[in-house]
C-alpha positions in Angstrom: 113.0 174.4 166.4 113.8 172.5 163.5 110.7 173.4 161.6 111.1 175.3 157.9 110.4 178.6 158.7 113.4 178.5 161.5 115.9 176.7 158.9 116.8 180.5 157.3 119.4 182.9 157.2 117.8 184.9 159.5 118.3 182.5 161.9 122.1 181.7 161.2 124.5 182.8 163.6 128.5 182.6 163.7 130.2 183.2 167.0 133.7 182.9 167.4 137.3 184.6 168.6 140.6 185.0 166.2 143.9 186.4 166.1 142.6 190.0 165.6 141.3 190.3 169.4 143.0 187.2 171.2 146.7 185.8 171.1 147.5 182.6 170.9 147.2 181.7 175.2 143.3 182.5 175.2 142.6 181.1 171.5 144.3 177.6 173.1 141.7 177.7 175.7 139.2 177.5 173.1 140.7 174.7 170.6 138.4 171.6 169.9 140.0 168.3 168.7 138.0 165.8 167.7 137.3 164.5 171.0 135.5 167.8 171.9 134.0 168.3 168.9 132.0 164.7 169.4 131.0 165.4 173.1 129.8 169.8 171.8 127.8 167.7 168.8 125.8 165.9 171.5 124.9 168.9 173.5 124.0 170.1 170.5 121.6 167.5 170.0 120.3 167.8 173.4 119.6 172.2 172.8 117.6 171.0 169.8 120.6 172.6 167.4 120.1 170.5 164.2 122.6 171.9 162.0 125.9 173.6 162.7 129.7 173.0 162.5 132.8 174.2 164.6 135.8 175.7 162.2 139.1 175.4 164.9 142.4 176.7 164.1 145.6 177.7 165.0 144.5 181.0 164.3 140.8 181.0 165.4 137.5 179.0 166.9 134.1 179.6 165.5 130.7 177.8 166.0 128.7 178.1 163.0 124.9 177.1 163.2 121.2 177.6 162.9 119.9 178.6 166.7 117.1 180.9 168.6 120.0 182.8 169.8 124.0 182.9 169.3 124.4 182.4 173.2 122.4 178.8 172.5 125.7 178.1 170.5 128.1 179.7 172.6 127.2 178.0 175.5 127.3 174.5 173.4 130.7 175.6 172.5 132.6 176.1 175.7 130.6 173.4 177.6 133.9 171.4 175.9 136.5 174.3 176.2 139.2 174.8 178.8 138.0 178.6 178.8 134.8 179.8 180.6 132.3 181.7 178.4 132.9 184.9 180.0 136.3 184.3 178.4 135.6 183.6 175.6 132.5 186.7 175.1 135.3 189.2 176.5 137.0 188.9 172.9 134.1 187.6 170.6 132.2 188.5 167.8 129.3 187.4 166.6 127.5 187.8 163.5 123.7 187.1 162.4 122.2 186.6 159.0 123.6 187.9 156.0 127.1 189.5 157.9 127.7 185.8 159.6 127.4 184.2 155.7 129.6 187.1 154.3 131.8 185.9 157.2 131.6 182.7 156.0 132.6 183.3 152.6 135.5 185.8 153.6 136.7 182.9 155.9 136.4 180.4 152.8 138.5 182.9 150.4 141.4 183.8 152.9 140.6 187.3 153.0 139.8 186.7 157.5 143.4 184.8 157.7 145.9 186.0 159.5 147.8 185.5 156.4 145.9 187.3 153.7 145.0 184.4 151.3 145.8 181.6 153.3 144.1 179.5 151.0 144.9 176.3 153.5 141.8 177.4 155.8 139.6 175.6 153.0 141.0 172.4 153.7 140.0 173.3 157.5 136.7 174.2 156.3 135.9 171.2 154.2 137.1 168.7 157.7 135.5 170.4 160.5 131.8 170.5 158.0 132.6 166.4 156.9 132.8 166.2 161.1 129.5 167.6 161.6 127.9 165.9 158.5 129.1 162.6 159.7 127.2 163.3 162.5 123.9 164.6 160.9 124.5 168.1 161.6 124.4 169.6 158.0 121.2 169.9 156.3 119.8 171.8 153.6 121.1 174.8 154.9 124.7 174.5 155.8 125.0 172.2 152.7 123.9 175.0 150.3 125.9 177.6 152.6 129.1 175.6 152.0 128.4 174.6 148.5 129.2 178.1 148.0 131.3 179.1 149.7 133.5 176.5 148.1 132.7 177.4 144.9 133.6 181.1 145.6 136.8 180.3 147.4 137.5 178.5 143.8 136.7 181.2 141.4 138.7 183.5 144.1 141.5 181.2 143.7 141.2 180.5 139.6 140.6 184.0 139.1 142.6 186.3 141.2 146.3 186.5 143.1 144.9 186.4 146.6 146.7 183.2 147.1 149.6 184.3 144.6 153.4 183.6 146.0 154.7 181.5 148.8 153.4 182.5 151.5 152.1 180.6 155.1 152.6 180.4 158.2 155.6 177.2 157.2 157.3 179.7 155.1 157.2 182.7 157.3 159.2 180.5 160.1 161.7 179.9 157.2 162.1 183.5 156.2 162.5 184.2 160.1 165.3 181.4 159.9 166.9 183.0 156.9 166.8 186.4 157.9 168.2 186.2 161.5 170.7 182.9 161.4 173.4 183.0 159.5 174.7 180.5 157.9 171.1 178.5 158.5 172.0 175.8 156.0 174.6 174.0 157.9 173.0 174.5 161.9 171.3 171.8 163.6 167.7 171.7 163.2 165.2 169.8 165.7 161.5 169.5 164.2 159.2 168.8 167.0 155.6 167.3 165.8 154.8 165.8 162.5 151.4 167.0 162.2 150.3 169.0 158.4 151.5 172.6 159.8 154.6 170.3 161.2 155.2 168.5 158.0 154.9 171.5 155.8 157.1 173.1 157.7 159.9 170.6 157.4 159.2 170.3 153.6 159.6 173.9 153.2 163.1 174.0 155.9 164.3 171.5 152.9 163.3 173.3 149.5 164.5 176.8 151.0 167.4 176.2 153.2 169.1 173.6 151.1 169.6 171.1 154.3 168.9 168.1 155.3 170.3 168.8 159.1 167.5 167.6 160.4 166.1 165.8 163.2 162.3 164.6 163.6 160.6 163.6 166.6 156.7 162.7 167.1 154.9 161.3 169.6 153.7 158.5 167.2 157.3 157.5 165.7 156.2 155.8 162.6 154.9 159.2 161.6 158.5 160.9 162.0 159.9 157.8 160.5 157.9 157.9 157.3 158.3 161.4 156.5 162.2 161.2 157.8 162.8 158.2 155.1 160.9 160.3 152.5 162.5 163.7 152.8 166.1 161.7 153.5 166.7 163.3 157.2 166.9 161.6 160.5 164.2 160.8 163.1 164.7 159.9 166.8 162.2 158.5 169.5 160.4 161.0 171.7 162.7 159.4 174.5 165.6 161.6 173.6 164.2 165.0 173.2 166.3 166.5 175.8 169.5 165.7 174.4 168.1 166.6 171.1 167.0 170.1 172.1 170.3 170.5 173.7 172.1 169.7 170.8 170.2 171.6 168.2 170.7 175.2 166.8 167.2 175.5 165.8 163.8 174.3 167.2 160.8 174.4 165.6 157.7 173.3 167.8 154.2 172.0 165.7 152.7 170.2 168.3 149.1 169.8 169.0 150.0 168.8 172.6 147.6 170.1 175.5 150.8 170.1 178.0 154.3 171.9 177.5 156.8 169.9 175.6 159.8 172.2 175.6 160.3 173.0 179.5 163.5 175.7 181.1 165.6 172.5 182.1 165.6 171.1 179.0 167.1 174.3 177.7 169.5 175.9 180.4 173.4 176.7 179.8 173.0 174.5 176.3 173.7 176.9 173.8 172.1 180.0 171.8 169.2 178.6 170.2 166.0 179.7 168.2 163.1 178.6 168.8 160.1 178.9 166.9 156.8 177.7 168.2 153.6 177.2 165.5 151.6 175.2 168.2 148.4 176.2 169.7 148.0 176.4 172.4 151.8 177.2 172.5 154.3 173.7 173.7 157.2 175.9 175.2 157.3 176.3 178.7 156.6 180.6 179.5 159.8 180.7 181.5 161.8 178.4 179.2 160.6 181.4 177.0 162.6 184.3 178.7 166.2 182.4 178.7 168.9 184.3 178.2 170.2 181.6 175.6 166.8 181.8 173.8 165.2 184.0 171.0 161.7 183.0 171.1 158.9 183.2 167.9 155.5 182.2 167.5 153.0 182.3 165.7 151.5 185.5 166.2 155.1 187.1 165.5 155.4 185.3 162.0 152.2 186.6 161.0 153.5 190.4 160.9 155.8 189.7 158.1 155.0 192.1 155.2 157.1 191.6 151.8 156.2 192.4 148.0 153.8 189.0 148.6 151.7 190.3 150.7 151.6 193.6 148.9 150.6 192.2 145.8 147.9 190.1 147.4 145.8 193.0 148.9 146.0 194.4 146.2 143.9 191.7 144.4 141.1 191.9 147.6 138.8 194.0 145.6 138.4 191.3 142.4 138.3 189.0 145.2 135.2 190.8 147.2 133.4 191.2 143.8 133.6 187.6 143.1 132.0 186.4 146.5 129.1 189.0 146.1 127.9 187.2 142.8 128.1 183.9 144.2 126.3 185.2 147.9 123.5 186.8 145.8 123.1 183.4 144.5 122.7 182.0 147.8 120.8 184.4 149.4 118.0 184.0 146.3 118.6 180.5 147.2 117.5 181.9 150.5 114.7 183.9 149.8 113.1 180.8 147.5 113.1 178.8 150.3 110.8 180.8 152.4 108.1 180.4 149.9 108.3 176.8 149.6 105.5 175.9 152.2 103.7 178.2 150.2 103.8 176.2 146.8 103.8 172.8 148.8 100.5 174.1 150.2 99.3 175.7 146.2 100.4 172.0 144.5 98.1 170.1 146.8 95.1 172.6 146.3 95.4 172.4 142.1 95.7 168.8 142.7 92.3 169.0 144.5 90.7 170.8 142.0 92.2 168.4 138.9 90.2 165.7 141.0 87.2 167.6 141.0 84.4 165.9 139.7 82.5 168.9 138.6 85.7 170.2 136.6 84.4 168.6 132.8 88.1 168.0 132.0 88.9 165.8 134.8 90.0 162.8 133.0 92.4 160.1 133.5 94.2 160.4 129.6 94.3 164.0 130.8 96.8 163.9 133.9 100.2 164.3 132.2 98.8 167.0 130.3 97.1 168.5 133.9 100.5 167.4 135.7 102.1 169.9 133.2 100.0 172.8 133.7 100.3 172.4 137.6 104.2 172.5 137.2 103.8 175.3 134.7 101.7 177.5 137.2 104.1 177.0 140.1 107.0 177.9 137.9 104.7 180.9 136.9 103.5 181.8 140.9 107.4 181.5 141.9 108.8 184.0 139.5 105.8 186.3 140.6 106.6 185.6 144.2 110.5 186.7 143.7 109.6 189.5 141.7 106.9 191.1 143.8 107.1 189.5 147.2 103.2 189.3 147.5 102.8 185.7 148.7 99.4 185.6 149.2 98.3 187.7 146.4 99.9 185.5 144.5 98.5 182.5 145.5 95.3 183.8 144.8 96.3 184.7 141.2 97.3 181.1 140.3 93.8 179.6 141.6 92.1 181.5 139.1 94.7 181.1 136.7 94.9 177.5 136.5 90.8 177.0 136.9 90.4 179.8 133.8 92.2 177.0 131.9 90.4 174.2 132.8 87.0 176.1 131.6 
């Protein structure tokens, strides 16, 4: 499987689900932490997969590799997933080839986020690929493949407004907060989960609301701690988040917890509150959810806010789209070169077997470098040839006589 010829685009596959055909209960079946991304890499292993990497967000899973078949790496994928595979192929897609790399490099730009130019997905990216090379699952391939991608997300981002105003998921729950509280500034605000999306949030709640009113609470305190004593707002242990949630106006839920945090007791006959949950799979209990006392927003909700930002960024999707195909054609020359390398492997050893020729009269030691040149110089030649024409073995032919012409 993990010969040359098999290590091509052809053979590149993305399958995966997202926000467009899923909400957020069936993408939760399908998150991978760390833990399950270890456990899929060594399945991988054992289907003979050599190179591929799994992208997990809030907003999506996708398995990205080189395989026979996309089903190989679908059924790597949820042999470490809560959902069954029939699950998860009821709201797939999958992609082969050239669509799964323009997938790829959509994905890397922000133009597949659920918030148009979400330009945090590349710091995603750039994790879940140092995962899977840390484990010896990136070769040639997926290194070139995200090479570019990277650099095209860059240019994207140098270049254009995709990523232009403040917008993310963080700052859509603070517009949410503006728009419907009034008087946000001086409620009481409990921040469950200290995580990035958790910590950008509460950086955000600061610079936009004007408040400091705010609680923290982690399940590892000496995270809530440190970003309490940096931000100047107050922290207390996970023992007292009932009386915390009781207490405060606003909640706002970032954990990456597996269980419900925020159950109906917890909230019952305490008060109007909003709650806003950014945690996949979602931490607030489904009938804590339906409380009379309780306006309830996630993720997917946030995500339909449309304002001048968003206007302004689609319109700056077709500079964006122009600058990925330059950098894809790149890659998929990239591509195509690689197919012929055998080829010129195979043509290097056979002009090396004629410089040692004894019946060729200019077969001399003092001559090598100057033989070493013309070798290198009739590759070069055969490649460009190759690319241009596509005739590999008419090609090969040609440089035989070429380079024995100029040894005569």
């Amino acid at each position: 499987m993990n010969s040359h010829y098999f290590q091509n685009i052809d053979n590149f596959f993305v399958a995966g689900i997202n926000y467009k055909k899923s909400d957020a209960s069936v993408r939760g079946q399908f998150a991978i932490g760390n833990e399950q991304y270890s456990a899929l890499l060594e399945q991988a292993a054992v289907e003979g997969i050599g190179e591929l990497f799994v992208l997990s967000t809030c907003n999506r899973t996708e398995i990205y590799g080189l395989a026979h078949c996309p089903h190989q790496l679908i059924r790597v994928l949820c042999s470490q997933t809560a959902g069954s595979k029939e699950t998860f192929l009821r709201a797939a897609y999958i992609k082969q080839g050239p669509d799964a790399v323009q997938h790829v490099f959509n994905v890397g730009a922000g133009l597949d986020s659920q918030i148009l130019g979400d330009y945090e997905i590349v710091g995603q990216l750039k994790t879940a690929v140092k995962f899977a090379k840390e484990a010896g699952f990136i070769g040639a391939f997926s290194e070139r493949l995200i090479n570019s991608v990277l650099q095209s997300s860059k240019n994207v981002k140098n270049n254009t407004e995709l990523s232009g105003g403040t917008v993310s998921t963080a700052f859509a729950a603070v517009q949410d907060i503006r728009t419907h509280v009034p008087e946000c500034s001086r409620k009481k605000i409990l921040l469950v989960g200290t995580g990035k999306i958790g910590r950008n949030t509460c950086k955000n709640l600061v610079d936009y609301l004007g408040t400091t009113n705010i609680t923290l609470i982690n399940r590892s305190p000496e995270k809530a701690q440190a970003l309490a004593t940096e931000l100047g707002l107050l922290c207390a242990p996970v023992e007292m988040l009932e009386s915390e949630l009781r207490s405060a106006d606003i909640v706002i839920v970032a954990t990456n917890a597996q269980e419900k945090t925020i159950l109906r007791h917890h909230l019952e006959g305490s008060g109007s509150k909003l709650i806003i949950d950014l945690s996949i799979p979602y931490n607030v209990a489904d009938d804590a959810q339906t409380l009379p006392n309780v306006r309830m927003v996630n993720v997917d909700e946030l995500s339909k806010m449309k304002d001048e930002t968003f206007r302004m960024r689609q319109a700056e999707v077709p500079k964006a789209k122009a600058i990925i195909e330059e950098v894809m054609l790149e890659f998929e020359e990239w591509c195509d070169m690689r197919r012929h390398v055998p080829l010129l492997k195979d043509l290097k050893a056979k002009l090396r077997t004629l410089y040692q020729h004894p019946e060729c009269p200019h077969m001399r030691a003092q001559h090598a470098k100057l033989l070493d040149t013309q070798i290198q110089r009739v590759l070069n030649e055969t490649a460009g040839r190759i690319k241009e024409r596509n005739e590999r073995g008419c090609q090969y032919i040609s440089a035989l006589h070429q380079f024995i012409s100029t040894q005569n």
